[in-house]
ChimeraX commands (.cxc) that place a marker at each C-alpha (Angstrom):
marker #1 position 90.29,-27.12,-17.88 radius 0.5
marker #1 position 88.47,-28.65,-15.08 radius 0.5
marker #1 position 90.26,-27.16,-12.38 radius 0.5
marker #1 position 88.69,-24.12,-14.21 radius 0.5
marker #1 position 86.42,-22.79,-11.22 radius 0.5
marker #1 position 84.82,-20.34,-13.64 radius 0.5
marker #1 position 83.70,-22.50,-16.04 radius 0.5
marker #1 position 82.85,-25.61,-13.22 radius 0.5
marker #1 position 80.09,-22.78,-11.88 radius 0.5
marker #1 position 79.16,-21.76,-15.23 radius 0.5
marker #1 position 78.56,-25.50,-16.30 radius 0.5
marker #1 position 76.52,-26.19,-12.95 radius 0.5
marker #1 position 74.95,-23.59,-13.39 radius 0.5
marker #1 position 73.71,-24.28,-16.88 radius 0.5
marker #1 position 73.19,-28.33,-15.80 radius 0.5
marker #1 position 71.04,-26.93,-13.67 radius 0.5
marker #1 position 69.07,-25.06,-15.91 radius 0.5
marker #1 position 68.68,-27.01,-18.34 radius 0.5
marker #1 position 67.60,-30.05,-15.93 radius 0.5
marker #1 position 64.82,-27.85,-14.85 radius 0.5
marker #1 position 63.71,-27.25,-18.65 radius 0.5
marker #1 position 63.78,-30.41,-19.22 radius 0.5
marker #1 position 66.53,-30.70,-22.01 radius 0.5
marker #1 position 68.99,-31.99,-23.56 radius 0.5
marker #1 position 72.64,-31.19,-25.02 radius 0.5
marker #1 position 74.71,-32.34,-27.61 radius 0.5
marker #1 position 78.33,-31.25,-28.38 radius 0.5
marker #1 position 80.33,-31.35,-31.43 radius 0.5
marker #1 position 83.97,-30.83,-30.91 radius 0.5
marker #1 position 86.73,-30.63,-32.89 radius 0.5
marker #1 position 89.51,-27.84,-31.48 radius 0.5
marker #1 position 88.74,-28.42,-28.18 radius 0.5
marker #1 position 88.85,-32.32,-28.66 radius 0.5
marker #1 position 85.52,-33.17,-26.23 radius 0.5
marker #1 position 86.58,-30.23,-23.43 radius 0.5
marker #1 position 83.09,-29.01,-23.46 radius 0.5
marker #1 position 81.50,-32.56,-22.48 radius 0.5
marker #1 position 84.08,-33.07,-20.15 radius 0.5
marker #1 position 83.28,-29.89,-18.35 radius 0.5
marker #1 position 80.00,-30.75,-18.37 radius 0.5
marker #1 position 80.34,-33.69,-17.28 radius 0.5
marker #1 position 81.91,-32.88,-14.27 radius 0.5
marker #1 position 78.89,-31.66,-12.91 radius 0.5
marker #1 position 77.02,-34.23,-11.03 radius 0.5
marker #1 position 73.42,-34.68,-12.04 radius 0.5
marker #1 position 75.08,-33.88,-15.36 radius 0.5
marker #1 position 73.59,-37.65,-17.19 radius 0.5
marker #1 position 70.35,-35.71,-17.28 radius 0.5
marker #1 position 71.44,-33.21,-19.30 radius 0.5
marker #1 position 74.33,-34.31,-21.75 radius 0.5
marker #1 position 72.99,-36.54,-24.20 radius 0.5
marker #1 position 76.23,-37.12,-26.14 radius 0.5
marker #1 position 79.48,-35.66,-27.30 radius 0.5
marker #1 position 81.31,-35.63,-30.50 radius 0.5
marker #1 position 84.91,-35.51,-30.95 radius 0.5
marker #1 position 85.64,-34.82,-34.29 radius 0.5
marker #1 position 88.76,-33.79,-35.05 radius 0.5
marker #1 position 89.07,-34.97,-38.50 radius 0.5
marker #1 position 87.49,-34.05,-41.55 radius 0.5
marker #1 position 86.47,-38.18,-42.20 radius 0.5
marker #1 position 85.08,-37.79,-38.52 radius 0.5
marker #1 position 82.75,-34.92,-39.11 radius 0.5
marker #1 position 81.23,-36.47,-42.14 radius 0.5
marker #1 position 81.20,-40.32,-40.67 radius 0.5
marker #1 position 79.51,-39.38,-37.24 radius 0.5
marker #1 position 77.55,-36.00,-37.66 radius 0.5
marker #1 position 76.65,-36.12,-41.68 radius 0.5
marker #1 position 79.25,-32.77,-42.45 radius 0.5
marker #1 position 79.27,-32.72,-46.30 radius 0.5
marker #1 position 83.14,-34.05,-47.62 radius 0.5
marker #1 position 82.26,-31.44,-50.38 radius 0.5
marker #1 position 81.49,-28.47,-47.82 radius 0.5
marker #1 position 85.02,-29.26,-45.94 radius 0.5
marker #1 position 86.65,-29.17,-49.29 radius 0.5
marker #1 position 85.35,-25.99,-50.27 radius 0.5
marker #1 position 85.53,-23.80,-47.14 radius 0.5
marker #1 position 87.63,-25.83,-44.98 radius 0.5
marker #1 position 87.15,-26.95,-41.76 radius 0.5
marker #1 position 87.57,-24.36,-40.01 radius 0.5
marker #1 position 84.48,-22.15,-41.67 radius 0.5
marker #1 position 81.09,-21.13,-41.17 radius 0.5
marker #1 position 79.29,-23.32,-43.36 radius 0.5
marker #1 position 81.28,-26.55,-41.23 radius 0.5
marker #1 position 80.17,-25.08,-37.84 radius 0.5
marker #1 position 76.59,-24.62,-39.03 radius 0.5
marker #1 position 76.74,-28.47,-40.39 radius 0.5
marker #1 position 78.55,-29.21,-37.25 radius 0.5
marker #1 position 75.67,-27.89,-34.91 radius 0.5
marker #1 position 73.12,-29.43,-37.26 radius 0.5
marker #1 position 74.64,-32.74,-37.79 radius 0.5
marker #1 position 75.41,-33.64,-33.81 radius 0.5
marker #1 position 71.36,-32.22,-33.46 radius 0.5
marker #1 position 69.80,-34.87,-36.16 radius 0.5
marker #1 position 72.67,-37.71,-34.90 radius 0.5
marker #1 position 71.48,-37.36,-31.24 radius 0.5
marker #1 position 68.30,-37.17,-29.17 radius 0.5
marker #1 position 69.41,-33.56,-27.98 radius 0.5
marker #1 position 67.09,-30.47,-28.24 radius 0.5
marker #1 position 70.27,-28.37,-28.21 radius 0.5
marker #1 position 73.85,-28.94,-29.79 radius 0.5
marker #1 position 76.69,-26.44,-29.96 radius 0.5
marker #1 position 79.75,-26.87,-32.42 radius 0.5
marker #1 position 83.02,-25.53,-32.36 radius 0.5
marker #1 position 85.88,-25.81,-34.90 radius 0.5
marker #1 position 88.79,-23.60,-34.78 radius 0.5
marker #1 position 92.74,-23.25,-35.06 radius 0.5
marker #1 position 94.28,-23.71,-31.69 radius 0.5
marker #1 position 97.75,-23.61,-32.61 radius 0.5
marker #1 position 100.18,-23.34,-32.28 radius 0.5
marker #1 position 100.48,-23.78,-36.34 radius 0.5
marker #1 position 98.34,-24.56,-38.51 radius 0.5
marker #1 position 96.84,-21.24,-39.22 radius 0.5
marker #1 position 97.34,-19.04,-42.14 radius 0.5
marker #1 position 96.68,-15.75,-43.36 radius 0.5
marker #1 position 92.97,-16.44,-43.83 radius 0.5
marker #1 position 92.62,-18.38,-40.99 radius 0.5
marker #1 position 95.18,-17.41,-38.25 radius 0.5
marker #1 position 95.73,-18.87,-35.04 radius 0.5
marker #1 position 92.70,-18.02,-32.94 radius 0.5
marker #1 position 90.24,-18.20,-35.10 radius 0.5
marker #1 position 87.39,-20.59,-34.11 radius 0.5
marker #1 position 83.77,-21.23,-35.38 radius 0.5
marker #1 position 80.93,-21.98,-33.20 radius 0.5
marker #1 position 77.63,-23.24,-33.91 radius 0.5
marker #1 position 74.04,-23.83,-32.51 radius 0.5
marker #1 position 71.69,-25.83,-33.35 radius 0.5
marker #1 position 68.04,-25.87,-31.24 radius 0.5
marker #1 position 65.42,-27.72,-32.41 radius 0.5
marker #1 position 62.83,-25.69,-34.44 radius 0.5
marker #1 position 65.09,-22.59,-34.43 radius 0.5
marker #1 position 67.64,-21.23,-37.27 radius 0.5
marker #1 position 71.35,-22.28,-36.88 radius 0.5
marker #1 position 73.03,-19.44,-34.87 radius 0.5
marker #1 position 76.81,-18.75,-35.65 radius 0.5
marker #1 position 79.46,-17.03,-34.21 radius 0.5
marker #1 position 82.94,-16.36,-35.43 radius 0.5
marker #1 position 85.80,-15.24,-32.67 radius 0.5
marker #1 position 89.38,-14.06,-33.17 radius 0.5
marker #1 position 91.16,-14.72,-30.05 radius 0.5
marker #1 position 94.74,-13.97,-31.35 radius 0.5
marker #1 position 97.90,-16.12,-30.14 radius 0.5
marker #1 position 97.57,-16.30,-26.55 radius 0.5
marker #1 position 98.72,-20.02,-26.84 radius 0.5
marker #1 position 96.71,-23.28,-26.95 radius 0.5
marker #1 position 95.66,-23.94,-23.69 radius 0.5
marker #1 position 93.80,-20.39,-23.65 radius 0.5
marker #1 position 92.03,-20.28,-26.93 radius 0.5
marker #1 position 90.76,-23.47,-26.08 radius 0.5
marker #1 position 89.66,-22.43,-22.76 radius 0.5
marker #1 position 88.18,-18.87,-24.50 radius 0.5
marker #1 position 86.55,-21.57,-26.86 radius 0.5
marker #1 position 85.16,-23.37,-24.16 radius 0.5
marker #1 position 83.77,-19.93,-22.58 radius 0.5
marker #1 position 82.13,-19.21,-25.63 radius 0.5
marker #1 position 80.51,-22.58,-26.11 radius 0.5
marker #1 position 78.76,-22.39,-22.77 radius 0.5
marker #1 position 77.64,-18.59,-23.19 radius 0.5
marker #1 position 76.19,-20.05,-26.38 radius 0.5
marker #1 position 73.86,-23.00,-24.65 radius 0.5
marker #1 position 73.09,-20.12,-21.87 radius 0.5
marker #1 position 71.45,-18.38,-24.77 radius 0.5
marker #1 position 69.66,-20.56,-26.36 radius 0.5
marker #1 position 68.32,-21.96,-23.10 radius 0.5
marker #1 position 67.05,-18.60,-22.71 radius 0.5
marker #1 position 65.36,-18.65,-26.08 radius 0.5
marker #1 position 68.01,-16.22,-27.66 radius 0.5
marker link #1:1,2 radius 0.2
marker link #1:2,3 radius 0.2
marker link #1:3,4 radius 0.2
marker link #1:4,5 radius 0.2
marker link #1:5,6 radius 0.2
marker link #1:6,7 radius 0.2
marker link #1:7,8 radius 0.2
marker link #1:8,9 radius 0.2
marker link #1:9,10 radius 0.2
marker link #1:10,11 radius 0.2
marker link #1:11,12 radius 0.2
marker link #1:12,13 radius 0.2
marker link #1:13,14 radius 0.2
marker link #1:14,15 radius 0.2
marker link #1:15,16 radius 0.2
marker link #1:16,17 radius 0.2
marker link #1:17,18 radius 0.2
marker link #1:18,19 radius 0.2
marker link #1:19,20 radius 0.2
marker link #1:20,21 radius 0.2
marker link #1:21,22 radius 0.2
marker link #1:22,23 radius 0.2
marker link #1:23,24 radius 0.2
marker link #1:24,25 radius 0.2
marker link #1:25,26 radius 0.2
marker link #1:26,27 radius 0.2
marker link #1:27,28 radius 0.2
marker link #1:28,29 radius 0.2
marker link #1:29,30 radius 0.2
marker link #1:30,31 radius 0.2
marker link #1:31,32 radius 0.2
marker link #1:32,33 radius 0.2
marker link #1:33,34 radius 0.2
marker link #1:34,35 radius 0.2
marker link #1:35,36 radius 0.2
marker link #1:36,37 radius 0.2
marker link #1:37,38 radius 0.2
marker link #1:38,39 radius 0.2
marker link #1:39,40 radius 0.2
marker link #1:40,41 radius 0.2
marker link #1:41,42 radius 0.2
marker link #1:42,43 radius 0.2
marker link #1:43,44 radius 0.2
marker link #1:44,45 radius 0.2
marker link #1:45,46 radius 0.2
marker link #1:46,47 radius 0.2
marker link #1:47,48 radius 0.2
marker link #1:48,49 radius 0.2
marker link #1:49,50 radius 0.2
marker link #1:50,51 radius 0.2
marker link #1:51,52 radius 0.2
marker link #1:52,53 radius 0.2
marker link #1:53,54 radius 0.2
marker link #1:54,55 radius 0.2
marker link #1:55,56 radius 0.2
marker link #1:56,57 radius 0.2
marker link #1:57,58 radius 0.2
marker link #1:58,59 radius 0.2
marker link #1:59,60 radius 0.2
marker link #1:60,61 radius 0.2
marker link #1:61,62 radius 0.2
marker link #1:62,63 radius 0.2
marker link #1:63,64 radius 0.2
marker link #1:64,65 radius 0.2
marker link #1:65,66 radius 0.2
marker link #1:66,67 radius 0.2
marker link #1:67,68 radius 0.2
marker link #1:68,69 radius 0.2
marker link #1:69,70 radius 0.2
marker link #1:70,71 radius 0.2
marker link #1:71,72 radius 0.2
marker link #1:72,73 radius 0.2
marker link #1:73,74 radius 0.2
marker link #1:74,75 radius 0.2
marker link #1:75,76 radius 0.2
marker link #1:76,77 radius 0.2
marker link #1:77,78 radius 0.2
marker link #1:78,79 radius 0.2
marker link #1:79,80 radius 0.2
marker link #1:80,81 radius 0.2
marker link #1:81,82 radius 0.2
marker link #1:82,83 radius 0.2
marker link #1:83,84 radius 0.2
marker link #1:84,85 radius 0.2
marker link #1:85,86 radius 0.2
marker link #1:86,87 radius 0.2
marker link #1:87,88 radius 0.2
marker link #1:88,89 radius 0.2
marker link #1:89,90 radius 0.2
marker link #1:90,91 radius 0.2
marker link #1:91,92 radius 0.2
marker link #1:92,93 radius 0.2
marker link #1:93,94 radius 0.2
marker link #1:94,95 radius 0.2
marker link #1:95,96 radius 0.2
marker link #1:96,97 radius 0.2
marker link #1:97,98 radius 0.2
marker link #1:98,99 radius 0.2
marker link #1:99,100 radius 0.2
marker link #1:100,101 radius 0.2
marker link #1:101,102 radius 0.2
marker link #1:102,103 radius 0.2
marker link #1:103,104 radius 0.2
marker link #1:104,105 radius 0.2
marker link #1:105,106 radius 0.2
marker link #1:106,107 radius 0.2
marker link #1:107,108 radius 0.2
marker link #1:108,109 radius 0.2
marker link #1:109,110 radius 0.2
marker link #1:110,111 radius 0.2
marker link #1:111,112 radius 0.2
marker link #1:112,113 radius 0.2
marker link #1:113,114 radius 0.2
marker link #1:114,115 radius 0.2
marker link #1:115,116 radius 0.2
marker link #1:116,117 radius 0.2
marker link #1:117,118 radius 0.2
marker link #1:118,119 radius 0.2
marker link #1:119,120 radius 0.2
marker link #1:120,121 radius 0.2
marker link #1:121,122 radius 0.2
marker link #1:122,123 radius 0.2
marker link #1:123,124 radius 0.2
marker link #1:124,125 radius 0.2
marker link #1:125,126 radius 0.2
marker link #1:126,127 radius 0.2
marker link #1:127,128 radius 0.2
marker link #1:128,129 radius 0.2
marker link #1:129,130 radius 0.2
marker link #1:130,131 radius 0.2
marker link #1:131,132 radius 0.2
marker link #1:132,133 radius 0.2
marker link #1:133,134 radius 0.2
marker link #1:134,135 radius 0.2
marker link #1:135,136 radius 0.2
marker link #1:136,137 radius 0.2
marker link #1:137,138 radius 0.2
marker link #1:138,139 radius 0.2
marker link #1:139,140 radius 0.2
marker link #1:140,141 radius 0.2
marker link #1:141,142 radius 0.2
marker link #1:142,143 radius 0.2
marker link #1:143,144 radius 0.2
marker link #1:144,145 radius 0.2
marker link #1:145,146 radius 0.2
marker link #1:146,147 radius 0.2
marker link #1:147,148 radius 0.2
marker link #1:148,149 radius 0.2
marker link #1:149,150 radius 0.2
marker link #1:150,151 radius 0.2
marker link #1:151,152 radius 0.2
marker link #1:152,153 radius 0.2
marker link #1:153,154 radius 0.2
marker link #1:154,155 radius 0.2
marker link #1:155,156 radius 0.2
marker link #1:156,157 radius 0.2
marker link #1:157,158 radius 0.2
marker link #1:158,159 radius 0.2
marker link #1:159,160 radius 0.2
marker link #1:160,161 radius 0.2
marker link #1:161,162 radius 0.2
marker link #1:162,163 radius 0.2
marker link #1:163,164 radius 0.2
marker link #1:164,165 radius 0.2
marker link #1:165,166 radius 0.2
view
């Protein structure tokens, strides 16, 4: 994922942007198990910017370390809107980050079902003093190693909007 040099210039790119503004990020991760920090933090200069990361992968994990109701996972399941929203929100209020982006998905390859196939991922944003943005994507069965990179994609053309106040 590193060797990605799309994404490295992306993520410089946004370091950089985000240096200049001034903020900070926080991720919450559970499909792509920390990728996003990691690309991040490839960046040098990158400790001004990331604030913290949050791999959680399991249900107890995104209630014990970002606050993600038990009862919200148990009614919509983990891989949902409400989750990514609660996600975003929790990593915001458990960090010192102006910004935190979510992401919980099915990577495959099982796991998904007829509601929620293979492909399917959840992303959410959290910006202080601005409503929860969410996005859904269906990125179909290209296999593991590219929904997670499409995932990772997505995450950073989320932070590039709300840096731009979108």
């Amino acid at each position: 994922m590193i060797g990605d040099a799309a994404l490295l210039a992306r993520a410089e790119v946004l370091i950089a942007a985000y240096a200049s503004a001034g903020l900070r990020v926080a991720t919450a991760e559970s499909c792509t198990g920390g990728l996003v920090a990691g690309l991040l933090t490839a960046v040098p200069g990158s400790s001004a910017v990331l604030e913290r990361g949050f791999v959680t992968y399991s249900n107890a994990a995104k209630s014990e370390a970002i606050g993600v109701p038990a009862d919200l996972v148990a009614r919509h399941g983990a891989v949902s809107e409400p989750v990514a929203r609660a996600m975003a929100e929790g990593a915001l209020a458990a960090s010192r980050a102006d910004v935190a982006v979510a992401i919980t998905g099915v990577a495959g390859p099982g796991g998904g079902s007829a509601e929620k196939p293979v492909g399917l991922v959840h992303f959410g944003l959290a910006a202080k003093g601005r409503p929860v943005v969410h996005r859904e994507h269906r990125f179909g069965d290209p296999g593991r190693a590219e929904i997670r990179r499409l995932a990772v994609a997505e995450a950073l053309d989320l932070l590039d909007e709300a840096l731009r106040g979108g």
